[in-house]
C-alpha positions in Angstrom: 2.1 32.7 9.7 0.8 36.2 7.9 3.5 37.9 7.0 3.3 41.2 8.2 2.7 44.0 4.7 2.2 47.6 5.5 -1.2 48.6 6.8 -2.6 50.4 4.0 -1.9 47.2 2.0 -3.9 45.5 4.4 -6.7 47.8 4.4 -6.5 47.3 0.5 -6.6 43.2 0.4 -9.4 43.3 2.9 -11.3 45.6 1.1 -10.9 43.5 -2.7 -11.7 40.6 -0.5 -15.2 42.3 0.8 -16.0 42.9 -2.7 -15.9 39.4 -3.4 -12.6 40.2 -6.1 -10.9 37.1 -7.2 -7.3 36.3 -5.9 -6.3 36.4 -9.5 -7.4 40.2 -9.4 -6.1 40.8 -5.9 -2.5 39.9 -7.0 -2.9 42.9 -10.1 -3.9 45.0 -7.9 -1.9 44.7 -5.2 1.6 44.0 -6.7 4.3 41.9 -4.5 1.1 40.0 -2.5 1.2 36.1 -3.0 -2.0 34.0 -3.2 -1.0 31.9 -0.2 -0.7 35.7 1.7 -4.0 36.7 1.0 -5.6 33.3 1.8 -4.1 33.9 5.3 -5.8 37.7 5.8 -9.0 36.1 4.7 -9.1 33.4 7.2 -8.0 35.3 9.6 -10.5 38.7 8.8 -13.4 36.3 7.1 -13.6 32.9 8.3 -16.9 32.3 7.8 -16.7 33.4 3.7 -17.4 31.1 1.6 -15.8 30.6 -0.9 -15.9 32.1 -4.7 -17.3 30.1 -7.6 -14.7 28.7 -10.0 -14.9 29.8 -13.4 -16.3 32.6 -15.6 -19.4 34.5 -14.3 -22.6 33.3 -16.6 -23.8 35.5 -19.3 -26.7 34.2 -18.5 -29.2 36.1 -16.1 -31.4 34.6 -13.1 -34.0 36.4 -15.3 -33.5 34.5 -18.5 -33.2 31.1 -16.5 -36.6 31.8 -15.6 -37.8 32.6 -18.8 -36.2 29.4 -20.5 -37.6 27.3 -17.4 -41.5 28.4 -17.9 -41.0 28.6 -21.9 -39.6 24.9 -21.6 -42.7 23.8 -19.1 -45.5 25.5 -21.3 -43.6 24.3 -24.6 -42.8 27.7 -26.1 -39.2 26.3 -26.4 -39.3 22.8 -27.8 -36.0 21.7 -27.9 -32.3 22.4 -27.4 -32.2 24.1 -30.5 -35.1 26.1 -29.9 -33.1 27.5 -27.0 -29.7 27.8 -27.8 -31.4 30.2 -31.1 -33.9 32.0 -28.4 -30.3 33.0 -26.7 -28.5 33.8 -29.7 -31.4 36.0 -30.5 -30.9 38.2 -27.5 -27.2 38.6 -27.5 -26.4 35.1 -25.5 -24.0 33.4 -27.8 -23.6 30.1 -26.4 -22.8 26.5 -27.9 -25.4 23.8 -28.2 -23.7 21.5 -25.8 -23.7 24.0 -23.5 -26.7 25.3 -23.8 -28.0 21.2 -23.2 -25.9 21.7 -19.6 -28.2 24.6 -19.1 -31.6 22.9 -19.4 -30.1 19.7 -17.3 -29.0 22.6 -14.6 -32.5 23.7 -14.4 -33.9 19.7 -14.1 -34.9 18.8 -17.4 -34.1 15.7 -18.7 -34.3 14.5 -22.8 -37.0 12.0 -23.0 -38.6 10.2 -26.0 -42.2 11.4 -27.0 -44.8 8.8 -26.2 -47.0 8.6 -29.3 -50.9 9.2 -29.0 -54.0 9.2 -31.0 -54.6 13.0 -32.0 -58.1 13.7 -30.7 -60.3 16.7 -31.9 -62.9 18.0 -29.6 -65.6 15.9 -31.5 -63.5 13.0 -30.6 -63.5 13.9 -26.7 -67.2 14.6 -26.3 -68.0 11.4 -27.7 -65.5 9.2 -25.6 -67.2 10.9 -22.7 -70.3 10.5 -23.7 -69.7 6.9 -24.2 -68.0 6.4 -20.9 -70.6 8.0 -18.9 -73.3 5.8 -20.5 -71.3 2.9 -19.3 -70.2 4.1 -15.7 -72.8 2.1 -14.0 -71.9 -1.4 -15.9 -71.2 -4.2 -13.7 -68.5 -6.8 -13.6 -71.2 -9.1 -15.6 -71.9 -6.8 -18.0 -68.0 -5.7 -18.9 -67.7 -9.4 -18.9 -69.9 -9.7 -22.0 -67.9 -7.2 -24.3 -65.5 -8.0 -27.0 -62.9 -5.8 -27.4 -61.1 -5.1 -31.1 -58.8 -3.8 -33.0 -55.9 -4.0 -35.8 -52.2 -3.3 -36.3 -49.4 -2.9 -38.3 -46.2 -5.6 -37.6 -43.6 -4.4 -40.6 -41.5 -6.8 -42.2 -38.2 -5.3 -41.6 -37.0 -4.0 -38.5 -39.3 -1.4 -36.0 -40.8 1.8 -36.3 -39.7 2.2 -32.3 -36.7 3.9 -30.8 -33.5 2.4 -31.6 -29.7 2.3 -29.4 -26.5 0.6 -29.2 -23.5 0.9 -26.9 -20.5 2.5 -27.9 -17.2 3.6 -26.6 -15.7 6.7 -27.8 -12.9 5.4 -29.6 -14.5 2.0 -30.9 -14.8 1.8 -34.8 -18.6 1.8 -35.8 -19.6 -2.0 -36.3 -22.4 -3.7 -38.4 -24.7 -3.9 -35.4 -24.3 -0.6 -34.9 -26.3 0.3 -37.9 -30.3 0.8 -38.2 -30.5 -1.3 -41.7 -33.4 0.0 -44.1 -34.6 -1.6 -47.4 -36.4 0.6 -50.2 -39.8 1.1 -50.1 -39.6 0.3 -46.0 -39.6 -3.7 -46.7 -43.6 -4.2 -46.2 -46.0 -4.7 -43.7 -48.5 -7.1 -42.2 -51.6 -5.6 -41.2 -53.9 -8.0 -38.6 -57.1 -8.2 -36.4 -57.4 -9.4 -33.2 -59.7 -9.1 -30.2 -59.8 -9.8 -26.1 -62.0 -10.8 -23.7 -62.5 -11.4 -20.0 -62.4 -14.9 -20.9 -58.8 -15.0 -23.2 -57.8 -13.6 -26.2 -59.2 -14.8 -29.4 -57.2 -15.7 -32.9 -55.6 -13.2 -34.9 -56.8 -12.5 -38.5 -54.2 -11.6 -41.1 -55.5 -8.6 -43.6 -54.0 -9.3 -46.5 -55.5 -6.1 -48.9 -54.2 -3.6 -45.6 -58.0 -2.3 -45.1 -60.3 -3.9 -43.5 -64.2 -3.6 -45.0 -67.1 -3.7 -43.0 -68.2 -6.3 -44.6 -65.0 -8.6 -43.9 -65.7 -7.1 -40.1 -68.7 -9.0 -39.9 -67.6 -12.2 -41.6 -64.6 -12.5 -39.0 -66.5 -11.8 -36.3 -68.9 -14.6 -37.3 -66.1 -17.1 -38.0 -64.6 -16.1 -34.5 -68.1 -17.2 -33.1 -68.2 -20.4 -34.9 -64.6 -21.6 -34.3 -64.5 -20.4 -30.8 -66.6 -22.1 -28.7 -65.5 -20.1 -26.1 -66.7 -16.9 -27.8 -70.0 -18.6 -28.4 -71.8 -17.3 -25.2 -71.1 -13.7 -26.1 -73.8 -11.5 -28.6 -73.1 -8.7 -30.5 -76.0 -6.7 -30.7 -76.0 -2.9 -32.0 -72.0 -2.8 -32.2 -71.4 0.6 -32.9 -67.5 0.4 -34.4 -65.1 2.0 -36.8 -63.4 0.3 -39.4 -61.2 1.2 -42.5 -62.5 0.9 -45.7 -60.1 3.2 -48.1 -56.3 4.7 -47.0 -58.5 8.5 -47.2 -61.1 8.1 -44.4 -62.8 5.6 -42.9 -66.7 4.3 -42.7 -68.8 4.0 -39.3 -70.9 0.8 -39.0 -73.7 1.5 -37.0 -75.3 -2.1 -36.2 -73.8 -5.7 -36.6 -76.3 -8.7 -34.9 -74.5 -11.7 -34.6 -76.4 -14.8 -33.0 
């Protein structure tokens, strides 16, 4: 039941509540009115109000939000960091945790970069090239290649992305930790290669490069030992292999028979 306050008091309320004033400001205002009071006047003069956001107002403005958004789409802003300093810049002083909040408001999500091979335009026109020379290729002919190539397995532990679980209060254990020996522990570099018929042996590299003259010597002991390699040819391979850790050498034809 509304208790029954004078009417300019009521012409007062109603007017804060218009104005979308808090009830916390309200009761200032209007000294001797209790919260529960004005709830009552508003459901009885507003009912169809919604109601006010809890919490402080955001320093931050609908205009900034869309300047982080398109900064953070066209990478302009790179990182958490690289906001939470864009806003400090401008007046915005506002924690890094909070500032992560933000950009999870907006629907961005962290996510690990996926590595690529860092192509110049040189690198692009001739992958075209080559794949528009080859576009017409049948299944036979695709079945005839011999595709290559060499990597890295190191000795100790992964180059990749690391986690554990943790609770907030449990004491940090041994398998929480990423070990690491001096020097990174080693590395064994090999060669391998696939086909439509099976994958064939790996090589082991032991000197880490890989010579164009080694190329052709593994290629030719793949063919002998391999008798299911022995059906393809390798005629004018054009390839690149490693020769030095500086640069690398192209090798323009290898005939095997």
């Amino acid at each position: 039941m509304v208790h029954s306050l004078p009417l300019d008091v009521q012409n007062n309320i109603k007017s804060l509540l218009k104005s979308g004033h808090p009830y916390s400001t309200i009761i200032e205002r209007v000294p001797g009115v209790k919260k529960s009071t004005i709830s009552d006047y508003k459901r009885k003069w507003f009912p169809n109000m919604r109601p006010l956001k809890s919490g402080r107002k955001s320093e931050i403005t609908a205009t900034t939000k869309s300047y982080i958004r398109h900064s953070v789409i066209t990478g302009k802003l790179k990182t958490g960091k690289d906001v939470q300093r864009y806003l400090c810049d401008i007046g915005c002083v506002i924690g890094y945790s909070a500032c992560l909040k933000l950009l999870k408001s907006m629907g961005f999500h962290a996510r690990i970069k996926k590595r690529k091979p860092f192509l110049k335009a040189i690198h692009m026109e001739k992958r075209l090239a080559w794949a528009n020379a080859h576009k017409d290729w049948t299944k036979d002919d695709w079945r005839r290649m011999v595709f290559s190539d060499e990597t890295m397995v190191n000795v100790w532990g992964s180059d990749g992305v690391k986690y554990y679980w943790k609770r907030p209060d449990d004491k940090l254990r041994f398998h929480h930790l990423d070990l690491t020996v001096k020097g990174g522990g080693g590395s064994v570099m090999v060669w391998g290669c696939i086909t439509y018929d099976g994958p064939g042996y790996a090589c082991r590299i032991y000197d880490g490069t890989m010579k164009k003259e080694d190329y052709v010597q593994w290629v030719k002991k793949l063919h002998q030992r391999n008798s299911v390699f022995r059906k393809y040819q390798y005629s004018s391979v054009s390839l690149t292999v490693n020769i030095t850790k500086l640069g690398t050498k192209r090798v323009n034809t290898v005939t095997i028979y």
